[in-house]
C-alpha positions in Angstrom: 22.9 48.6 -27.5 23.3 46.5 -24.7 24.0 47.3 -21.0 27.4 45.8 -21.3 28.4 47.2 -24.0 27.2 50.6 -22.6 29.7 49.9 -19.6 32.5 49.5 -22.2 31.9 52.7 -23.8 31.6 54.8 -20.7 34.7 53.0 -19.3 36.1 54.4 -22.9 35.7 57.6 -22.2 36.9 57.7 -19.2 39.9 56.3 -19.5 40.5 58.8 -22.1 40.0 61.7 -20.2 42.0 60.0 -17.3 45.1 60.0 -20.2 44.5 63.4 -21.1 44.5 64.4 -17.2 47.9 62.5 -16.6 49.3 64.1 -19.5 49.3 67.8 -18.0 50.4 66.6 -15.0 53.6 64.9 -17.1 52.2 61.2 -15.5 53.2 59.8 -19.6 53.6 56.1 -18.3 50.4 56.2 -16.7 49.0 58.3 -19.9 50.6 56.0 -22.2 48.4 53.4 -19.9 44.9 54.5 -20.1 44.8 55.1 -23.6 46.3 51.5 -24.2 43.3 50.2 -21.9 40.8 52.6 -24.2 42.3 51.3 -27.2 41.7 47.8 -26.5 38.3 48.7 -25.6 37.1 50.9 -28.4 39.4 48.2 -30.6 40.0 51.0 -32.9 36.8 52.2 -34.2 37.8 55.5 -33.3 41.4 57.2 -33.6 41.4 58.8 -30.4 43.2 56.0 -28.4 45.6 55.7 -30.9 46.8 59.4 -30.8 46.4 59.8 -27.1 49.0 57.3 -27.1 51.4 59.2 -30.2 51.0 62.4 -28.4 52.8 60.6 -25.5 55.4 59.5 -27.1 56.4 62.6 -28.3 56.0 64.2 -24.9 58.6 61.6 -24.1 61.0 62.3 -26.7 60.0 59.3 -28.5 59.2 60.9 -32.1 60.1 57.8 -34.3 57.4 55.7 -32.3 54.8 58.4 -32.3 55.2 58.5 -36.1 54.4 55.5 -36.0 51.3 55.0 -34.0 49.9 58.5 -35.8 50.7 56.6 -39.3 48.8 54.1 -37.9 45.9 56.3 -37.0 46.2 57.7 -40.3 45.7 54.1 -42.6 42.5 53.4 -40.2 40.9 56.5 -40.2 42.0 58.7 -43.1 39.4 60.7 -42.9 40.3 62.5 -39.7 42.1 65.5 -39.7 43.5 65.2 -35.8 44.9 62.2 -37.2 46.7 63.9 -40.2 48.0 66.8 -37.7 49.1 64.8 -35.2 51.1 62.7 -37.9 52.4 65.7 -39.0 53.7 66.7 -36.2 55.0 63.6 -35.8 57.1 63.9 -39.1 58.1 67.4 -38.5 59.6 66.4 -34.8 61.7 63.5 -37.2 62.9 66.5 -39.5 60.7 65.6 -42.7 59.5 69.2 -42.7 58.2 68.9 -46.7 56.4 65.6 -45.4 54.6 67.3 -43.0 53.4 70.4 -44.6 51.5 67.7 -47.3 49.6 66.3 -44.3 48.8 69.0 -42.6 47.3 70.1 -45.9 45.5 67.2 -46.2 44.2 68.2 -42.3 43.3 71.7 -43.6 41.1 70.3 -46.8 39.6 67.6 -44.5 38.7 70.4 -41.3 39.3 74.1 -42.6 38.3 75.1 -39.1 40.3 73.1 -37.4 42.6 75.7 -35.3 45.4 73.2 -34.2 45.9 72.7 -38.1 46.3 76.2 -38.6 48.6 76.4 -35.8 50.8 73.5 -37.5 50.8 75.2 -40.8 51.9 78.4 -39.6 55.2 76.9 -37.2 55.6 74.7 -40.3 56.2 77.7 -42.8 57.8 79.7 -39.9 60.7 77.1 -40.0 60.9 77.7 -43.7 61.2 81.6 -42.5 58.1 81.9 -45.0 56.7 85.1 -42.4 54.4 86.3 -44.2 52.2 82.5 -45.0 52.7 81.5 -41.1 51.5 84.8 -40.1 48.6 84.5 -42.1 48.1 80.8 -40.7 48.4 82.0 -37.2 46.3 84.8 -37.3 43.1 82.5 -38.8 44.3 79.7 -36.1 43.8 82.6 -33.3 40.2 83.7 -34.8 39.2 80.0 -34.2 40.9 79.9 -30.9 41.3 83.2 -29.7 42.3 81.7 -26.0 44.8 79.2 -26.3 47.8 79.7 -24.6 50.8 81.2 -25.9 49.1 81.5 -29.6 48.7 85.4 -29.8 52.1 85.7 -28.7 53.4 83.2 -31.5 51.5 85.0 -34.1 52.5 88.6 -33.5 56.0 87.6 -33.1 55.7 85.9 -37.0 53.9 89.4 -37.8 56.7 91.1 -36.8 59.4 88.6 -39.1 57.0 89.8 -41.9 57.0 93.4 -41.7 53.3 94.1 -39.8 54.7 94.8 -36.5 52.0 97.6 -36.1 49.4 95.2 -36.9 50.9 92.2 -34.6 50.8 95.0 -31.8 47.2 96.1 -32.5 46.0 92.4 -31.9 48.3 91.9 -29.4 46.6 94.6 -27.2 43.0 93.7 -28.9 44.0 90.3 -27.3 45.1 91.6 -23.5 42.0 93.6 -23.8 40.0 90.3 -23.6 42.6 87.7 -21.7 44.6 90.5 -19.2 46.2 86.7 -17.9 47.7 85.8 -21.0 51.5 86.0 -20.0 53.1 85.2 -23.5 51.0 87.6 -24.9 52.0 90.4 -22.2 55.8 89.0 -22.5 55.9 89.4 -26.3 54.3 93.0 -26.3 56.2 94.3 -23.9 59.4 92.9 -26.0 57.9 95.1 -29.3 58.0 98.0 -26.5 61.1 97.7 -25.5 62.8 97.5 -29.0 60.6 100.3 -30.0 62.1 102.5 -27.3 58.6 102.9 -25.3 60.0 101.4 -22.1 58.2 102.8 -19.2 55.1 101.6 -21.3 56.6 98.3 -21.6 58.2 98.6 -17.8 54.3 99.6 -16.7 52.9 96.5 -18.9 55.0 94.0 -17.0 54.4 95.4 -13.8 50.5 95.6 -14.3 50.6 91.9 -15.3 52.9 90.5 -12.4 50.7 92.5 -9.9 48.2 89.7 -11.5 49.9 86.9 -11.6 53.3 87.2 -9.1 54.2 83.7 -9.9 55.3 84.1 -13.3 59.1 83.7 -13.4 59.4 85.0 -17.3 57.1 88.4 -16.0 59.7 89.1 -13.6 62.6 88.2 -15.7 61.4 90.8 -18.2 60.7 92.8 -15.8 64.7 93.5 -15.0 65.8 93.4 -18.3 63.8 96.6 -19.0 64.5 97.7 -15.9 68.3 97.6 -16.9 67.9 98.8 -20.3 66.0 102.1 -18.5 69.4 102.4 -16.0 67.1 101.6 -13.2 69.5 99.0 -11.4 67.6 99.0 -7.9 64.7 98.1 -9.7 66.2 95.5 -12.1 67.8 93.7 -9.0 64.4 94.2 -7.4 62.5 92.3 -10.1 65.4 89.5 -10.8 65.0 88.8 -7.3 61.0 88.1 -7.6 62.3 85.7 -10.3 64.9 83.9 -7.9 62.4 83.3 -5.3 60.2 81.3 -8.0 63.1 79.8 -9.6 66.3 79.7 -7.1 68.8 77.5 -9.5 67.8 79.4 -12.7 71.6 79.6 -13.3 70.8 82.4 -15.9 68.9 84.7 -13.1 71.6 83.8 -10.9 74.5 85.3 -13.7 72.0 88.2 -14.6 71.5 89.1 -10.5 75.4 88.7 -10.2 75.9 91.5 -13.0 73.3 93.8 -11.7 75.1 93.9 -8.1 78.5 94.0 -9.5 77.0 97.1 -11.6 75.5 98.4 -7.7 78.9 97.5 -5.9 77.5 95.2 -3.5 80.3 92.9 -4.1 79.0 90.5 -1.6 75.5 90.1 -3.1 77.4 89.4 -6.5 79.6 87.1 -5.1 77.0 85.0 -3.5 75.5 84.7 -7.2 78.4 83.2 -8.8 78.9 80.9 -6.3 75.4 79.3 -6.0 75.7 78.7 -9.7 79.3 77.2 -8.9 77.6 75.2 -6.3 75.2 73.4 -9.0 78.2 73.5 -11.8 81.5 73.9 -10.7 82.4 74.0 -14.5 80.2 76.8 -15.5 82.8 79.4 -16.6 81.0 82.2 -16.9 81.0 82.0 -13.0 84.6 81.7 -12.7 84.7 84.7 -14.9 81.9 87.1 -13.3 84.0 86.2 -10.1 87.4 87.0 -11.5 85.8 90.6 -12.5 84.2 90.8 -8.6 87.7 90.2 -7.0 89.3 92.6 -9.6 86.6 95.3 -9.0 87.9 94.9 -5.3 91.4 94.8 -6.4 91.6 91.2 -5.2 94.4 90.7 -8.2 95.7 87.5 -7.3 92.0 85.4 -6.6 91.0 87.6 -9.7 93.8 85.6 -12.0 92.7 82.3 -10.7 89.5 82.9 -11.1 90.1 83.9 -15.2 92.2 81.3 -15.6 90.2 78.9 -14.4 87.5 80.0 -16.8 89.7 79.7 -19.3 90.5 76.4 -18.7 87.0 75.8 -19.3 86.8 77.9 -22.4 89.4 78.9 -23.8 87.6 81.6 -26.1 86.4 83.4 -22.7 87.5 86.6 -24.2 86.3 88.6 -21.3 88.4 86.4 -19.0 91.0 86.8 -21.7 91.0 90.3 -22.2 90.8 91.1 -18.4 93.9 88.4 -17.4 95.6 90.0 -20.7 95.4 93.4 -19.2 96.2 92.4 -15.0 99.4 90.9 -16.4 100.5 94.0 -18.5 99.7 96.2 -15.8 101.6 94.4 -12.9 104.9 93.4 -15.1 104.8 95.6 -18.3 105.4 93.1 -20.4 103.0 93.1 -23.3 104.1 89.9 -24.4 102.0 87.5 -22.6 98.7 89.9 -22.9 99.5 89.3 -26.8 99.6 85.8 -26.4 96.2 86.1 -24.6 94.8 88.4 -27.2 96.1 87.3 -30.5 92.9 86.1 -32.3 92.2 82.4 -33.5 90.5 80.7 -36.4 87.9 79.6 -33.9 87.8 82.6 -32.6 87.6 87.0 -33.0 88.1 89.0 -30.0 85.4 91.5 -29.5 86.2 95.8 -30.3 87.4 96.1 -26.6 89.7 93.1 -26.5 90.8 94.2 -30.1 91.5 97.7 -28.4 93.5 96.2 -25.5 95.6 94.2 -28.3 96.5 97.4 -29.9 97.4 98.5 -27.1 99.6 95.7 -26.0 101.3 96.4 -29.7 101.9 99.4 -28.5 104.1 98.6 -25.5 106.1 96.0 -27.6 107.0 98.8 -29.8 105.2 97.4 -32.7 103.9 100.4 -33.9 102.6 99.8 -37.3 100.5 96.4 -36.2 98.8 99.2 -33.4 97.9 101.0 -36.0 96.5 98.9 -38.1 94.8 97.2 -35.2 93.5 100.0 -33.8 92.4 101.8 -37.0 90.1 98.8 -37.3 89.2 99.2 -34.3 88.2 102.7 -34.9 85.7 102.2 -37.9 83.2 99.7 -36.2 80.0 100.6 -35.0 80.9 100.5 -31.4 80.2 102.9 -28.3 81.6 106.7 -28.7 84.2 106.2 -26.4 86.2 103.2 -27.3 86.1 104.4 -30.9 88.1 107.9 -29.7 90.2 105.9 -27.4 90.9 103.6 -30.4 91.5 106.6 -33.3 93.4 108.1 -30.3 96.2 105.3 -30.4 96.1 104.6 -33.8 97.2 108.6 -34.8 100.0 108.2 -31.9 100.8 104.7 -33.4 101.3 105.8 -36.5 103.5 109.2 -35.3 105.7 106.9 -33.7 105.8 104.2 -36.8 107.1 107.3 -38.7 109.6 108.8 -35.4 111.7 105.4 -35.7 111.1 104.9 -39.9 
């Protein structure tokens, strides 16, 4: 070998690795670039170019072309199981899910050590909600790459789908044992805790790994939902606020914060939620909403109405703005039938237990007493908190007295 041709293979090489650089930085024209340049090189002795340049195109949305430059790779080097996976993929981001569980057997039979394939097979049958075959997939894909990212996570969470939740959350701590940084992996124990019931454990988890790592929005996130789920409000607010100093127009932190300060009374700090959301999506009516329950909390009626309406106009199945508006109107005028308007149910449509209560309620007043009662007997039988159900078999006994009174 020549010292020209040498040149061409080193500048080969590097312009792959310069690809895969401006991939993780999310540079996909320049990407796209290099491996072009180390395709025309190599001149396709070697697939690598070729899929440098398919898993591009799918990091820019572009799965019909990366089919087709993986199909490519495929027909010149079909011995190649990266080829076969990434074609795969390819297929599976176009929907042809069957398609691409033949070639990433053919990967499997061509590498059976190859983890990415393993990873592949496992999503694939998880889409096909086959549990217990992409747990089994995942789990082999994790002994041959115990430290990829987000993979031990991915696997106990199809352990769980398949009924070996104990076992998912024995590796799962095997696995923090020997990568404490691995944040999906922390995330999706602590999860398994939580629905478990052990949440100080899974409270203590979080913290432990934030204290590691405090720039991990989804640490902190979790972090206040357990912290709610406890009753600990200061501390949820506490931890959703870590999250809003990472990520200050997550419009989902923002509603979440809003809640836990309405839930504290600090009306203000609620307030000031809502509307930075507002201030990125004046249409977002779960805003309009969370405000109309701030100004009625303050007994701010008539900003409260516009505020529901307003959400309403956005979504018209908004059944808490529905529900609330329902009941301001029946308290200030007593006339039930406008709340029944705004709490009859649709096609599109069912009111939750509480707006179905209210609507009983409003039957009630209108003197309908055998409609209460059948509304609120319904009501009555669902699995829903202690109180509303007594409230509701409450009203449906006096419903039905009074449905007999006027017989």
């Amino acid at each position: 070998m020549d010292r020209r041709t040498n040149l061409s293979v080193d500048d080969c090489v590097h312009l792959i690795l310069e690809g895969e650089r401006r991939l993780t930085t999310g540079e996909l024209d320049r990407a796209a670039a290099c491996f072009e340049a180390a395709r025309t090189i190599d001149g396709d002795k070697s697939p690598v170019p070729l899929l440098g340049l398919a898993r591009t195109a799918l990091l820019a949305g572009r799965s019909q072309a990366a089919e087709e430059l993986a199909k490519a790779a495929t027909a010149m080097h079909p011995a190649s199981a990266q080829a076969q996976t990434i074609a795969a993929i390819a297929a599976e981001a176009n929907g042809r899910i069957s398609e691409a569980s033949a070639l990433v057997a053919t990967a499997l039979a061509l590498a059976p050590n190859n983890a990415f394939a393993h990873f592949c097979a496992g999503r694939l049958s998880a889409q096909r909600n086959e549990w217990t075959s992409a747990y089994a997939s995942l789990r082999r894909a994790m002994d041959l790459a115990p430290n990829h990212p987000g993979l031990a996570g991915y696997t106990a969470v199809a352990g769980a789908r398949c009924g070996a939740l104990k076992e998912a959350s024995c590796m799962l701590c095997q696995h923090l044992a020997r990568f404490p940084n691995d944040v999906d992996a922390a995330v999706t124990l602590a999860d398994f805790l939580a629905e478990s019931g052990a949440l100080d454990l899974a409270a203590e988890l979080l913290e432990n790994t934030a204290s590691r790592i405090p720039t991990s929005p989804v640490l902190h996130a979790r972090a206040a939902a357990v912290a709610f789920r406890r009753g600990d409000l200061e501390a949820s607010a506490a931890a959703v606020a870590r999250q809003l100093a990472l990520t200050p127009e997550d419009d989902e932190a923002n509603m979440f914060a809003g809640t836990i300060h309405l839930l504290r009374r600090d009306f203000d700090a609620a307030e000031g939620c809502a509307m930075a959301v507002l201030a990125r999506d004046p249409n977002h009516w779960r805003s309009h909403a969370l405000l109309g329950i701030i100004y009625e909390s303050l007994r701010l009626f008539a900003p409260a109405k516009v505020a529901y309406l307003r959400a309403l106009s956005l979504e018209p199945h908004a059944w808490v703005a529905r529900n609330n508006l329902a009941m301001l109107g029946l308290e200030d005028s007593g006339n039930p039938l406008t709340a029944l308007a705004l709490l009859t149910p649709t096609a599109a449509s069912q009111p939750p237990p509480q707006a179905r209560f209210n609507r009983a309620l409003a039957l009630f007043c209108s003197g309908a007493f055998g409609e209460a009662a059948g509304v609120a007997e319904g009501v009555a039988g669902e699995e829903i908190p202690q109180a509303l159900a007594q409230e509701a078999s409450r009203l449906a006994k006096e419903s039905r007295r009074r449905e007999r009174a006027f017989a």
